[in-house]
C-alpha positions as CSV (number, residue, x, y, z in Angstrom):
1,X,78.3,119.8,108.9
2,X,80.5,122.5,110.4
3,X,83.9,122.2,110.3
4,X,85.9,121.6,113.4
5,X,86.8,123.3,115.5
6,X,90.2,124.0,117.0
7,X,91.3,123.7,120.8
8,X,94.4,124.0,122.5
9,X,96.1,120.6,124.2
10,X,99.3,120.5,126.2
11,X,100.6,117.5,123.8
12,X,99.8,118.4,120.3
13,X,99.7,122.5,121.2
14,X,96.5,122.4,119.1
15,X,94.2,119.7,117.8
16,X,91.1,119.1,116.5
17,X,88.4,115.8,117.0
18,X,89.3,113.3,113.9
19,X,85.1,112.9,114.1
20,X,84.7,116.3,113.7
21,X,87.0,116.3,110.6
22,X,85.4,113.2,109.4
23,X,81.7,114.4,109.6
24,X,82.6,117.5,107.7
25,X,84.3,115.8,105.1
26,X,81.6,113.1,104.9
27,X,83.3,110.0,103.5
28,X,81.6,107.0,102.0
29,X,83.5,104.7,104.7
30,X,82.7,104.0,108.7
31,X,84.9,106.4,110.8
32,X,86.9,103.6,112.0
33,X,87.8,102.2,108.9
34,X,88.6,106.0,107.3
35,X,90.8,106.5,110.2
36,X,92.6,103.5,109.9
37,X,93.2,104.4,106.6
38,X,94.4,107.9,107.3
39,X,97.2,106.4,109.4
40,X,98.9,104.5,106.2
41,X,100.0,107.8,105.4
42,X,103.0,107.8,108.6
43,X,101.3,109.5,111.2
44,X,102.3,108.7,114.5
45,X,100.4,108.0,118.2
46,X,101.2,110.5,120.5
47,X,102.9,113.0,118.2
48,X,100.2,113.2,115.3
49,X,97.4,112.1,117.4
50,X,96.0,110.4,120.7
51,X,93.0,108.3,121.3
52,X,90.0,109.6,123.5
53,X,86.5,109.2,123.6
54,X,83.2,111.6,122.8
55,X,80.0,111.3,124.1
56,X,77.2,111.0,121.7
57,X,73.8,112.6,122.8
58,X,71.8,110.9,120.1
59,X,73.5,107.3,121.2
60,X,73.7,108.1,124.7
61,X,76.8,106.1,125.0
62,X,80.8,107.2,124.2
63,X,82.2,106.5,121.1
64,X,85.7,106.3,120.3
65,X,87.9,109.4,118.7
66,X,91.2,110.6,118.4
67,X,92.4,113.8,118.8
68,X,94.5,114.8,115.8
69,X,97.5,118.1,115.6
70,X,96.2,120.7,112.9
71,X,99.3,119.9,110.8
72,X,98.0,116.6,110.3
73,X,94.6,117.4,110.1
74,X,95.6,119.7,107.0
75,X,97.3,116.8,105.5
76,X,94.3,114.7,105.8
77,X,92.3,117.1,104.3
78,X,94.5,117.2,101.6
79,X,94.9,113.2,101.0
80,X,91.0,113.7,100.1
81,X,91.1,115.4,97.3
82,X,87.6,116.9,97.2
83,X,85.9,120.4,97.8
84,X,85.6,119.3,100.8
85,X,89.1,118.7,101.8
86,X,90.0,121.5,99.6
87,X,87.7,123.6,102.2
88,X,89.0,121.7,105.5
89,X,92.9,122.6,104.5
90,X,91.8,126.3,104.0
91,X,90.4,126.7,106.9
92,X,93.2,125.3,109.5
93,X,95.2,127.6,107.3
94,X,93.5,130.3,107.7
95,X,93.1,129.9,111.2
96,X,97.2,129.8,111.8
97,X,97.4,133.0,109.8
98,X,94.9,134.7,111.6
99,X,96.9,133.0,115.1
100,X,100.2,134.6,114.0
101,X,98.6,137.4,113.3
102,X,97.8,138.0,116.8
103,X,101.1,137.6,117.9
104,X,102.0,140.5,120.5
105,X,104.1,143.0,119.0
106,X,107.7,143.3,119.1
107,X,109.1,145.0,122.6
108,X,112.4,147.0,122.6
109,X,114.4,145.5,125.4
110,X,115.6,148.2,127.9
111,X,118.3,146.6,129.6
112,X,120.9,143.7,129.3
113,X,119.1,141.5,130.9
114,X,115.9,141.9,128.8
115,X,118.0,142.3,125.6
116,X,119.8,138.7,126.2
117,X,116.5,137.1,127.2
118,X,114.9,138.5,123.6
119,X,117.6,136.7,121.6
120,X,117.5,133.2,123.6
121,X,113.6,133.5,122.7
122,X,114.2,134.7,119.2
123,X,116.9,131.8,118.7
124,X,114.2,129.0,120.0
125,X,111.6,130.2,117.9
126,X,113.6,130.1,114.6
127,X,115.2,126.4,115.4
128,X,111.1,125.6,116.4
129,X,110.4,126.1,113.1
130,X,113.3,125.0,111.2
131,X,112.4,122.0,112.8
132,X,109.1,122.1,111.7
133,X,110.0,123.0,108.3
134,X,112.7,119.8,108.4
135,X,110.2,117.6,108.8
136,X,107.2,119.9,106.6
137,X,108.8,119.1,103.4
138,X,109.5,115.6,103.3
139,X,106.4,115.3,104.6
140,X,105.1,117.5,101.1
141,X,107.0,115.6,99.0
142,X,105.6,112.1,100.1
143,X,102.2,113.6,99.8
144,X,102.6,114.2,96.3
145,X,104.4,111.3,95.3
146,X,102.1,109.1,96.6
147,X,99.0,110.6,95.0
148,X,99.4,108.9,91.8
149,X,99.9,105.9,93.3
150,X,97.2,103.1,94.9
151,X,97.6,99.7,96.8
152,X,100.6,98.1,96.9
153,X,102.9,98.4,94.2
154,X,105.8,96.5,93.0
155,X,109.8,97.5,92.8
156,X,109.5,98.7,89.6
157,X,106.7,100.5,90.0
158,X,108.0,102.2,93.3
159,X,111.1,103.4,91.1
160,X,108.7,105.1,88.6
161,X,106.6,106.5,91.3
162,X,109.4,108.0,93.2
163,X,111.4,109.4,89.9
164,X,114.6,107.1,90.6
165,X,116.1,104.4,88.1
166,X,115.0,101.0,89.1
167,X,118.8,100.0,89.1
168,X,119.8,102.6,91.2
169,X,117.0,102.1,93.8
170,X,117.2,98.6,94.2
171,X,120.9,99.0,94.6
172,X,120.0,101.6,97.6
173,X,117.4,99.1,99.2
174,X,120.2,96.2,99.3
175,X,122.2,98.4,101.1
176,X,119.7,99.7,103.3
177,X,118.5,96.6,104.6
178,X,114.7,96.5,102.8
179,X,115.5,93.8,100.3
180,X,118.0,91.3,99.4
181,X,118.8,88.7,97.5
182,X,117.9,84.8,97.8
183,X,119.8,81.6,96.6
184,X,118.2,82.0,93.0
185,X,119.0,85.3,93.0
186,X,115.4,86.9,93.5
187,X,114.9,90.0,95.2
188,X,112.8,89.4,98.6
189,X,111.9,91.8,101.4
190,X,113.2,92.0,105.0
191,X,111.0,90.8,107.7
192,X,111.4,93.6,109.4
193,X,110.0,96.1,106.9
194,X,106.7,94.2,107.1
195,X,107.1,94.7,110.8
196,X,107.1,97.9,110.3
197,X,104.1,97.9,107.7
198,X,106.3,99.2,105.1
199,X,106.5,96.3,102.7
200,X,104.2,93.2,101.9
201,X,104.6,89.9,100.1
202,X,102.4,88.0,97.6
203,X,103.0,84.9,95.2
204,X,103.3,85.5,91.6
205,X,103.2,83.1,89.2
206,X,105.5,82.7,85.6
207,X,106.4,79.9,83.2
208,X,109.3,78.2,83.6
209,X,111.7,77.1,80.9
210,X,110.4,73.6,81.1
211,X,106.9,74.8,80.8
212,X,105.9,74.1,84.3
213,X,104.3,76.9,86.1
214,X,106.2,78.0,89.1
215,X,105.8,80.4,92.2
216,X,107.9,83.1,93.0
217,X,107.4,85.6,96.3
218,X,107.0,89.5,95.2
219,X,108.0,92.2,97.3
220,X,105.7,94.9,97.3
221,X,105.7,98.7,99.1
222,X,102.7,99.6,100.8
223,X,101.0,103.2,100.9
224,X,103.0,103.7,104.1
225,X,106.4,102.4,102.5
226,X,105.9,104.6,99.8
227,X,105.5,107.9,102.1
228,X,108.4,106.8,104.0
229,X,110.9,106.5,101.1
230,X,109.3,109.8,99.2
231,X,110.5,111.5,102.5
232,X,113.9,110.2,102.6
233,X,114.3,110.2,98.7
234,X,113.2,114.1,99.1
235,X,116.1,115.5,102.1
236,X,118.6,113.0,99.8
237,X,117.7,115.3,96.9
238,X,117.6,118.5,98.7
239,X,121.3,117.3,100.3
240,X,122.8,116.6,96.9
């Protein structure tokens, strides 16, 4: 399969067809369950990617796609790690490279005028990517975080994956409303970070001191939890 290629689009400046990405790559899974699981990793609709549809010849009938941003198609290819994504990621960076490389050439102003309008452009283009960069990193540091991690894990376990004392972090999720504390004490989750698909529940069983067998509720951090504390555990780090 070729890789995909890369067109311009008023919303996502340039994008390529998530089915395009997908055939190349050639995963085990149906494209709608792959996708599905691409989007566990914080990507959002309408900023990351956008729905649309493709027509297939072979088929003769249109098939669902989404239009995904070359940044996030490089981090997809990366979450894969396989020759193929390997190949994917090298590619969309190669093509910016070769992009910026075709950048027209710096003009001396002649007048005022000209001279003033450089600098506004020049100061838009280095807050464009500072911005970029802002939300790059995190971004990289979630990436790698989460890659030694699978499924939902435990509070303990999101400590360890994250490099923070389990003290310490469950101290900051008390106070950042994503868990609290019930009657007996045990730490429980918000509601509203399973809203968001950042946390989930499950009963886990342990012997009481009478020797009955009782039930507790565990909080757990999903894939997409994870990526969203990695980011914010990574700009606290860089800030302090």
């Amino acid at each position: 399969m070729h890789l995909p290629i890369i067109q311009d689009h008023k919303d996502l400046q340039q994008a390529v067809s998530a089915r395009e990405l997908y055939n190349f790559l050639a995963p085990s899974e149906r494209f709608s369950s792959w996708f599905e699981r691409q989007l566990q990793y914080g990507f959002i609709d309408g900023q990351d990617y956008l729905g649309c549809e493709v027509f297939n010849a072979l088929a003769r009938q249109m098939l669902a796609d989404f239009l995904v941003s070359v940044d996030m198609a490089k981090e997809i290819s990366m979450i894969q790690r396989s020759d193929k994504g390997r190949q994917a990621r090298q590619y969309f960076i190669s093509c910016e490279r070769q992009a910026q490389s075709n950048t027209p050439a710096f003009q001396i102003p002649t007048t005022l005028s000209e001279a003033l309008r450089l600098a506004a452009d020049q100061a838009d283009v280095i807050e464009h990517q500072q911005t970029r960069l802002a939300i790059a990193e995190p971004k990289a540091a979630a990436l790698d975080v989460i890659d030694s991690a699978v499924g939902d894990i435990n509070v303990r376990d999101t400590a360890k994956t994250l490099g923070i004392p389990q003290t310490k972090f469950i101290n900051w999720c008390l106070a950042h409303n994503w868990l609290y504390r019930d009657n007996a004490k045990k730490l429980q989750m918000h509601s509203q970070r399973m809203k968001q698909g950042f946390m989930k529940q499950r009963p886990a069983t342990f012997l009481g001191s009478n020797g009955e067998i009782r039930v507790n509720m565990q909080p757990l951090f999903t894939p997409k939890g994870l990526t969203h504390l990695a980011g914010i555990f990574a700009i606290v780090h860089e800030v302090a």
